[in-house]
C-alpha positions in Angstrom: 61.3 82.7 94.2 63.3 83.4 97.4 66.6 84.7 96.7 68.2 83.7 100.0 67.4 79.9 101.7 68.8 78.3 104.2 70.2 74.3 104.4 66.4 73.0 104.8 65.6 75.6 101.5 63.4 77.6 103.4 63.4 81.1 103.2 65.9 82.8 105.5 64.7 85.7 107.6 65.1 89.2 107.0 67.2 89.1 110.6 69.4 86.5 109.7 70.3 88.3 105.8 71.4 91.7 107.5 73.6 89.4 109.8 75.3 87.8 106.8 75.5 90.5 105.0 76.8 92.6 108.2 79.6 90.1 109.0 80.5 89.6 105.3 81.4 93.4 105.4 83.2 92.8 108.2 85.2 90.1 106.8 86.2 91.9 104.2 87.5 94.6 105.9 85.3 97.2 104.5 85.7 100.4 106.8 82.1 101.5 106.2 79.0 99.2 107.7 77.9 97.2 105.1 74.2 96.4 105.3 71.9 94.2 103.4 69.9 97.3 101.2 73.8 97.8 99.8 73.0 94.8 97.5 69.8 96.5 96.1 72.0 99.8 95.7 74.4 97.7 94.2 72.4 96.6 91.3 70.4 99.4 90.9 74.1 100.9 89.6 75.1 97.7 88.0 72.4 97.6 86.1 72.6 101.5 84.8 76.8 101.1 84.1 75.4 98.4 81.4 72.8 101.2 80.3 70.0 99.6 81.4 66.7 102.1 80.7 65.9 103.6 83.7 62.5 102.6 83.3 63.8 98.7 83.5 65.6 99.3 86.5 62.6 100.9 88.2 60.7 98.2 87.5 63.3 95.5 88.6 64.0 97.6 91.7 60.4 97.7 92.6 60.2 101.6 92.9 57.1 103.3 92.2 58.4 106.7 91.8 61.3 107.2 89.2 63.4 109.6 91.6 64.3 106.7 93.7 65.8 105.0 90.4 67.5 108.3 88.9 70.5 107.8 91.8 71.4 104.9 89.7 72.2 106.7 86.7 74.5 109.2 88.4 77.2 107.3 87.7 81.4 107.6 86.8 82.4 109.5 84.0 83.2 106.4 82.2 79.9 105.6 80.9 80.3 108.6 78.5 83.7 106.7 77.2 82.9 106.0 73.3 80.1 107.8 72.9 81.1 109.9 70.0 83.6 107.2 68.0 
């Protein structure tokens, strides 16, 4: 399944995403470049704030070593919120 398609639903290219995804930033006023991997970083810590095993997110991310998932999990000091009530 193709995440992003274009009007005709074919596929868009890997050229034309980073553009999007580039201007998007742009639009928004972000004052760092924004770039299409940002979306994959993005859910790699989405995924880990809802305490999603690691493991999962490895899998989902398509990493074959673990290290590259273990950023994820480095998250905000709010995830230990609760974890004694």
């Amino acid at each position: 399944m193709d995440v992003f398609t274009g009007n005709r639903h074919t596929p868009l290219s890997e050229r034309t995403i980073s553009h999007i995804v580039h201007q998007a930033g742009l639009l928004a006023g972000f004052d760092f470049p924004v770039h299409a991997h940002l979306l994959r970083h993005a859910c790699g810590y989405y995924l880990a704030n809802k305490g999603v095993d690691t493991r999962i997110i490895q899998d989902y991310l398509g990493h074959a070593n673990i290290q590259n998932t273990v950023r994820y999990t480095q998250l905000s000091s709010a995830r230990f919120e609760g974890l004694w009530n």
